[in-house]
N, C-alpha and C positions, 0 to 999 in steps of 0.2 A: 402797251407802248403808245398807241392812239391817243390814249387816258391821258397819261405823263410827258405826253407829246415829245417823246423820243423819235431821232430818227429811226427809219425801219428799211432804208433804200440805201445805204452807205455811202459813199464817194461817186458811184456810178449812176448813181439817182433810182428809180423804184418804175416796177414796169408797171403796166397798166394792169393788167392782169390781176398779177401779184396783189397790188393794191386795190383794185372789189372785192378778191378774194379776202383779204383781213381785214378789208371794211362790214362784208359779208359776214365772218368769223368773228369778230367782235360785235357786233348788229347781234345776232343770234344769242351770242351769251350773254352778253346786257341783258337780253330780254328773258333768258332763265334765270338767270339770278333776281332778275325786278319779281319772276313772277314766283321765283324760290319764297324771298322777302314776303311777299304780300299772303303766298299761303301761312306761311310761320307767323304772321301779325295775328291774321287769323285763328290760328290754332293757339297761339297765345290768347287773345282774347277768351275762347271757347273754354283753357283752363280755369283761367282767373272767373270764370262765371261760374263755374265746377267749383272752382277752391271757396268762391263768395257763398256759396249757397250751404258746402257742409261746414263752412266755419258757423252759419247761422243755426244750423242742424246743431252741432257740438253746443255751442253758446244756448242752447231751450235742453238738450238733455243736462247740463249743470246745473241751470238752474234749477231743475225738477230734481238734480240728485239733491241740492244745498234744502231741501225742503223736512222741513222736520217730522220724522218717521218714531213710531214704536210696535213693539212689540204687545198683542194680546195673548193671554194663556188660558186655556176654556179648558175645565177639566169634568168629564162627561162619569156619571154613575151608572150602567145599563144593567137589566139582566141577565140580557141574551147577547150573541155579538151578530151586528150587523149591519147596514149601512146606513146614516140619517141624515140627512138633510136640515143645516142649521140658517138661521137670521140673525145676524148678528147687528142690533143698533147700538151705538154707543152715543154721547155729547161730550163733548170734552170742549175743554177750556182754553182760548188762546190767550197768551200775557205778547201785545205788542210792542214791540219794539225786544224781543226777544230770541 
C-alpha cells in the first residue's frame, strides 16, 4: 500500500498508531525480501561458478575422448600357466591433419 501509495486511513484519516505500526510492518519486510534478494544473487552467482567450472571439466574430457585411439593384440606362447609381467613399446605414425 505504502509502495503504490494507496490510501490505508479511509475517510476518517489513519491513527498514529496504526500508521508506525505498518510503517514498521513494511520497514521489516523490505528489509527480508532485500536481504531474500541478496542471498539468492549470491547463491546464483556460487552456481554459475559450479556450472562454469564442469562445463570446463566436460569440454577437456571431449576433447581427450575426440583423441585417436586403437586397439593392440599380443598373443602370448607359454609352457606353463602363469603370471608375467609385460613392456610393451610401440612408435606409430601420425598423418596431421588427420
Amino acid at each position: 500500500m505504502i509502495l503504490s501509495n494507496k490510501n490505508i486511513g479511509g475517510n476518517d484519516g489513519v491513527n498514529i498508531n496504526e500508521l508506525k505500526s505498518a510503517v514498521s510492518f513494511f520497514r521489516s519486510r523490505l528489509m527480508e525480501i532485500e536481504s531474500k534478494t541478496i542471498e539468492l544473487a549470491r547463491r546464483k552467482l556460487s552456481l554459475q561458478t559450479k556450472f562454469i567450472e564442469i562445463a570446463k571439466q566436460l569440454l577437456e574430457l571431449n576433447s581427450k575422448s575426440n583423441m585417436q585411439t586403437g586397439i593392440v593384440k599380443v598373443i602370448v606362447s607359454a609352457k606353463s600357466e602363469r603370471t608375467y609381467l609385460f613392456d610393451l613399446n610401440i612408435l606409430l605414425r601420425c598423418r596431421l591433419g588427420a
